[in-house]
N, C-alpha and C positions, 0 to 999 in steps of 0.2 A: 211814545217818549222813549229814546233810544240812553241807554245805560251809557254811562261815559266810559266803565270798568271794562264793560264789556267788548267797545268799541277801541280801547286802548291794544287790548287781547288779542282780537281780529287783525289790526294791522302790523302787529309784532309776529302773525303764525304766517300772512301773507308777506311778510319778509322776511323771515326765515326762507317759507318757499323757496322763492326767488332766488334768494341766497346757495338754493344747494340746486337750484337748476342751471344759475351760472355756474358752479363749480363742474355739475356733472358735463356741461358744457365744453367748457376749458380743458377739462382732462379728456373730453371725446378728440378735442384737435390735435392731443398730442400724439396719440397712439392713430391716426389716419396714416393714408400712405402719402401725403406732405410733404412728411420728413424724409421720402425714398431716398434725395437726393441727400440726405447728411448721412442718411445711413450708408449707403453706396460710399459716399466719400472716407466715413470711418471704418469699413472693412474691407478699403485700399490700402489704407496706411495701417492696419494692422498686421498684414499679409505679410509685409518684410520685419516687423517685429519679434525677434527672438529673444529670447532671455539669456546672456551668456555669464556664467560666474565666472570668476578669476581663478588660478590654481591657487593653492593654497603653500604659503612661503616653505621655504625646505626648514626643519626643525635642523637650530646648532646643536654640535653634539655637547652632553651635558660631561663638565669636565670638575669633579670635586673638589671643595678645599680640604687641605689637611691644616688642621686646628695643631700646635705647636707650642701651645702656650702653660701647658698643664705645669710646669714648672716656676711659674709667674707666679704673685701673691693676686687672687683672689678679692678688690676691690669690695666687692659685697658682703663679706665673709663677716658676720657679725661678731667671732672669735678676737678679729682686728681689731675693733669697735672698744671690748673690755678689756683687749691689753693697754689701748691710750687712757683708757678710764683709769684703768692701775695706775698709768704712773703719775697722775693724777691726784692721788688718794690721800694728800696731807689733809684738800680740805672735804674730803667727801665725807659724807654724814653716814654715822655707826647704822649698818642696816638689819645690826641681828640686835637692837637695843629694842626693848620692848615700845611700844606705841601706848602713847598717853591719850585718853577719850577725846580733849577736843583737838589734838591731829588727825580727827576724823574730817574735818569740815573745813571749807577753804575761810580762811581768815576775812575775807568780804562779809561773809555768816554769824562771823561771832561779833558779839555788842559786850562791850566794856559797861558797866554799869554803877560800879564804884567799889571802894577799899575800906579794907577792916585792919587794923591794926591789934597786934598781940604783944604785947613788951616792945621786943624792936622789930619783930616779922612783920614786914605790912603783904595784904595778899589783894588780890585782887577779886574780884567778882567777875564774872565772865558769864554772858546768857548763852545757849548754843540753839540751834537751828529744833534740836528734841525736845525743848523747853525746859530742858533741867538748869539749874544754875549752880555754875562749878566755881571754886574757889584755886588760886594757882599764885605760887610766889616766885620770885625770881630762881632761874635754873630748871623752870618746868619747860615741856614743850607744846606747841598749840600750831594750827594749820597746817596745812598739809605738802610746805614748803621746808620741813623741818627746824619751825622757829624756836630758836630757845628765847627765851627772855631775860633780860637783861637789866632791866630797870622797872618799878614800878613806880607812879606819882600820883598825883592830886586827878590831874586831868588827861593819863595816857600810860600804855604800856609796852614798851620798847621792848624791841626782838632785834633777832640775828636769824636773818633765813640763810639756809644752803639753797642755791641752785644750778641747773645745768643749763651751761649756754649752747648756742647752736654749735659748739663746738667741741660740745661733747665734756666741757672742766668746768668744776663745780668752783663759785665765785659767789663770795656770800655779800649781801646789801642790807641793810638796817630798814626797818622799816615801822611802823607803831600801828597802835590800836588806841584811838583819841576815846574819849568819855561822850558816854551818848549824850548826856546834856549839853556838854560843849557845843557839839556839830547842831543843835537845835537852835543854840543861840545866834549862830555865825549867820 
Protein backbone atom coordinates (compact mmCIF):
# COMPACT_ATOMS: atom_id res chain seq x y z
CA UNK A 1 0.00 0.00 0.00
CA UNK A 2 1.76 3.00 -1.38
CA UNK A 3 1.39 6.40 0.95
CA UNK A 4 -0.25 9.06 -1.05
CA UNK A 5 2.06 11.77 1.16
CA UNK A 6 4.66 10.13 0.39
CA UNK A 7 4.11 9.67 -3.36
CA UNK A 8 3.10 13.54 -3.54
CA UNK A 9 6.91 14.12 -2.26
CA UNK A 10 8.52 11.97 -4.73
CA UNK A 11 7.17 13.62 -7.73
CA UNK A 12 7.73 17.15 -6.40
CA UNK A 13 11.96 16.19 -5.54
CA UNK A 14 11.65 14.56 -9.31
CA UNK A 15 10.66 17.77 -10.57
CA UNK A 16 12.63 19.96 -9.00
CA UNK A 17 15.43 17.55 -10.50
CA UNK A 18 14.42 18.15 -13.86
CA UNK A 19 14.02 21.62 -13.18
CA UNK A 20 17.70 22.37 -12.24
CA UNK A 21 18.85 20.07 -15.05
CA UNK A 22 17.12 22.07 -17.58
CA UNK A 23 18.51 25.01 -16.21
CA UNK A 24 22.02 23.67 -15.85
CA UNK A 25 21.28 22.76 -19.48
CA UNK A 26 20.40 26.24 -20.87
CA UNK A 27 23.15 27.90 -19.26
CA UNK A 28 25.68 25.11 -20.77
CA UNK A 29 24.46 26.54 -24.27
CA UNK A 30 25.15 29.85 -23.51
CA UNK A 31 28.69 29.85 -22.51
CA UNK A 32 29.61 27.09 -25.84
CA UNK A 33 31.43 28.32 -28.59
CA UNK A 34 27.97 28.94 -30.58
CA UNK A 35 27.97 32.28 -29.79
CA UNK A 36 31.73 32.56 -31.59
CA UNK A 37 30.19 34.28 -34.30
CA UNK A 38 28.14 37.23 -31.91
CA UNK A 39 31.13 37.45 -30.09
CA UNK A 40 33.43 38.00 -33.15
CA UNK A 41 30.77 40.29 -34.55
CA UNK A 42 30.76 42.46 -30.96
CA UNK A 43 34.66 42.84 -30.70
CA UNK A 44 34.48 44.35 -34.39
CA UNK A 45 32.39 47.01 -33.53
CA UNK A 46 34.04 47.77 -30.33
CA UNK A 47 37.53 48.11 -31.96
CA UNK A 48 36.50 51.54 -33.46
CA UNK A 49 34.75 52.70 -30.17
CA UNK A 50 36.34 55.42 -28.38
CA UNK A 51 35.16 57.48 -25.58
CA UNK A 52 35.55 61.16 -26.48
CA UNK A 53 34.55 63.96 -23.96
CA UNK A 54 33.84 67.43 -24.92
CA UNK A 55 36.25 70.39 -23.74
CA UNK A 56 34.96 71.95 -21.18
CA UNK A 57 33.17 75.77 -22.04
CA UNK A 58 35.81 78.73 -21.42
CA UNK A 59 34.65 80.07 -17.75
CA UNK A 60 33.27 84.16 -18.36
CA UNK A 61 35.30 86.27 -16.45
CA UNK A 62 33.60 87.16 -13.20
CA UNK A 63 32.68 90.86 -13.21
CA UNK A 64 31.20 92.40 -9.54
CA UNK A 65 28.30 94.56 -8.74
CA UNK A 66 28.82 97.54 -6.91
CA UNK A 67 25.72 97.82 -4.41
CA UNK A 68 25.04 101.71 -4.38
CA UNK A 69 22.07 101.90 -2.48
CA UNK A 70 23.45 102.38 1.17
CA UNK A 71 21.94 105.77 1.11
CA UNK A 72 18.14 104.47 0.27
CA UNK A 73 15.75 103.74 3.24
CA UNK A 74 15.99 100.28 4.14
CA UNK A 75 12.48 98.62 3.37
CA UNK A 76 12.95 95.98 6.08
CA UNK A 77 14.05 98.04 8.74
CA UNK A 78 11.57 97.45 11.61
CA UNK A 79 12.64 101.11 13.07
CA UNK A 80 10.29 102.11 9.92
CA UNK A 81 7.65 99.89 11.13
CA UNK A 82 7.29 102.08 14.77
CA UNK A 83 7.74 105.38 13.27
CA UNK A 84 4.16 104.59 11.14
CA UNK A 85 2.86 103.07 14.49
CA UNK A 86 3.65 106.56 16.20
CA UNK A 87 1.86 108.53 14.00
CA UNK A 88 -0.83 106.29 14.54
CA UNK A 89 -1.05 106.61 18.29
CA UNK A 90 -4.52 108.59 18.99
CA UNK A 91 -6.03 105.16 19.03
CA UNK A 92 -3.21 102.85 20.11
CA UNK A 93 -3.93 101.19 23.49
CA UNK A 94 -1.84 102.57 26.83
CA UNK A 95 0.93 99.85 26.79
CA UNK A 96 2.73 100.71 30.06
CA UNK A 97 -1.16 100.60 31.90
CA UNK A 98 -0.90 97.74 34.20
CA UNK A 99 -2.82 94.48 32.83
CA UNK A 100 -6.01 93.26 34.49
CA UNK A 101 -6.09 89.09 35.11
CA UNK A 102 -8.67 88.23 32.72
CA UNK A 103 -6.43 90.19 29.68
CA UNK A 104 -4.73 87.15 30.17
CA UNK A 105 -7.17 84.91 28.12
CA UNK A 106 -8.45 85.35 24.69
CA UNK A 107 -12.16 86.48 25.14
CA UNK A 108 -13.43 82.99 23.22
CA UNK A 109 -12.31 81.50 26.98
CA UNK A 110 -14.07 83.64 29.02
CA UNK A 111 -18.00 82.72 29.84
CA UNK A 112 -20.36 85.43 31.10
CA UNK A 113 -22.31 83.80 33.66
CA UNK A 114 -24.45 86.52 35.34
CA UNK A 115 -24.72 90.08 37.20
CA UNK A 116 -24.94 91.28 40.70
CA UNK A 117 -26.02 94.54 41.46
CA UNK A 118 -24.80 97.05 44.42
CA UNK A 119 -26.99 100.30 44.70
CA UNK A 120 -26.38 101.48 40.99
CA UNK A 121 -22.87 99.31 40.25
CA UNK A 122 -24.17 96.37 38.32
CA UNK A 123 -20.97 94.00 37.80
CA UNK A 124 -20.57 91.35 36.06
CA UNK A 125 -19.59 87.76 36.70
CA UNK A 126 -17.11 86.39 34.36
CA UNK A 127 -15.67 82.40 34.58
CA UNK A 128 -11.95 82.26 33.22
CA UNK A 129 -10.19 79.33 31.69
CA UNK A 130 -8.29 78.92 35.67
CA UNK A 131 -11.66 78.36 37.12
CA UNK A 132 -11.61 81.40 39.31
CA UNK A 133 -14.56 83.54 38.89
CA UNK A 134 -13.97 87.14 38.55
CA UNK A 135 -16.25 89.93 39.17
CA UNK A 136 -15.66 93.37 36.46
CA UNK A 137 -17.83 96.50 35.97
CA UNK A 138 -17.94 98.83 33.24
CA UNK A 139 -14.31 100.47 32.52
CA UNK A 140 -12.51 97.17 33.41
CA UNK A 141 -10.41 95.49 30.94
CA UNK A 142 -10.80 91.60 29.73
CA UNK A 143 -9.14 89.73 26.62
CA UNK A 144 -6.35 90.07 25.09
CA UNK A 145 -7.36 92.44 22.37
CA UNK A 146 -7.31 95.31 24.86
CA UNK A 147 -11.14 95.34 25.60
CA UNK A 148 -12.50 97.79 27.86
CA UNK A 149 -16.00 97.38 28.52
CA UNK A 150 -18.53 99.48 28.13
CA UNK A 151 -21.88 98.32 28.92
CA UNK A 152 -23.07 95.78 31.19
CA UNK A 153 -26.99 93.98 30.77
CA UNK A 154 -29.21 91.22 31.62
CA UNK A 155 -27.92 89.02 28.82
CA UNK A 156 -24.33 90.46 27.52
CA UNK A 157 -21.33 92.52 27.96
CA UNK A 158 -20.29 95.05 25.59
CA UNK A 159 -16.55 95.95 24.96
CA UNK A 160 -14.38 98.16 22.70
CA UNK A 161 -11.26 96.27 21.51
CA UNK A 162 -8.19 97.91 20.13
CA UNK A 163 -6.56 96.33 17.19
CA UNK A 164 -3.94 96.23 14.61
CA UNK A 165 -4.84 95.83 11.02
CA UNK A 166 -2.56 94.34 8.51
CA UNK A 167 -1.56 97.62 8.18
CA UNK A 168 0.07 98.15 10.92
CA UNK A 169 -3.23 101.21 12.72
CA UNK A 170 -4.86 100.25 15.43
CA UNK A 171 -8.91 100.43 14.58
CA UNK A 172 -11.21 99.68 17.35
CA UNK A 173 -14.67 97.23 16.75
CA UNK A 174 -17.36 96.48 19.39
CA UNK A 175 -17.80 93.36 19.98
CA UNK A 176 -19.88 91.46 23.36
CA UNK A 177 -19.71 88.71 25.57
CA UNK A 178 -23.53 87.16 25.46
CA UNK A 179 -24.67 85.07 28.79
CA UNK A 180 -24.09 81.57 28.71
CA UNK A 181 -27.65 80.70 29.23
CA UNK A 182 -28.65 82.77 26.48
CA UNK A 183 -26.34 80.92 23.79
CA UNK A 184 -27.98 77.30 25.38
CA UNK A 185 -31.31 78.42 24.67
CA UNK A 186 -30.64 79.73 20.97
Amino acid sequence: MSNPRLDHLHKRMMLRGLAVSMLALMLAGCFGDENSDLKAWMHERAEGMRGHIEPLPEARQYTPFAYNAFDMADPFNPHKMDAARKSNSALAPDQNRPKEALENYDLEKLTFVGTLQQGKTVQALVHAPDGNLYRVKVGNYMGQNFGKILAITDTEVKLKEIVEDSGGDWVERDTSLPLQEAEQKK
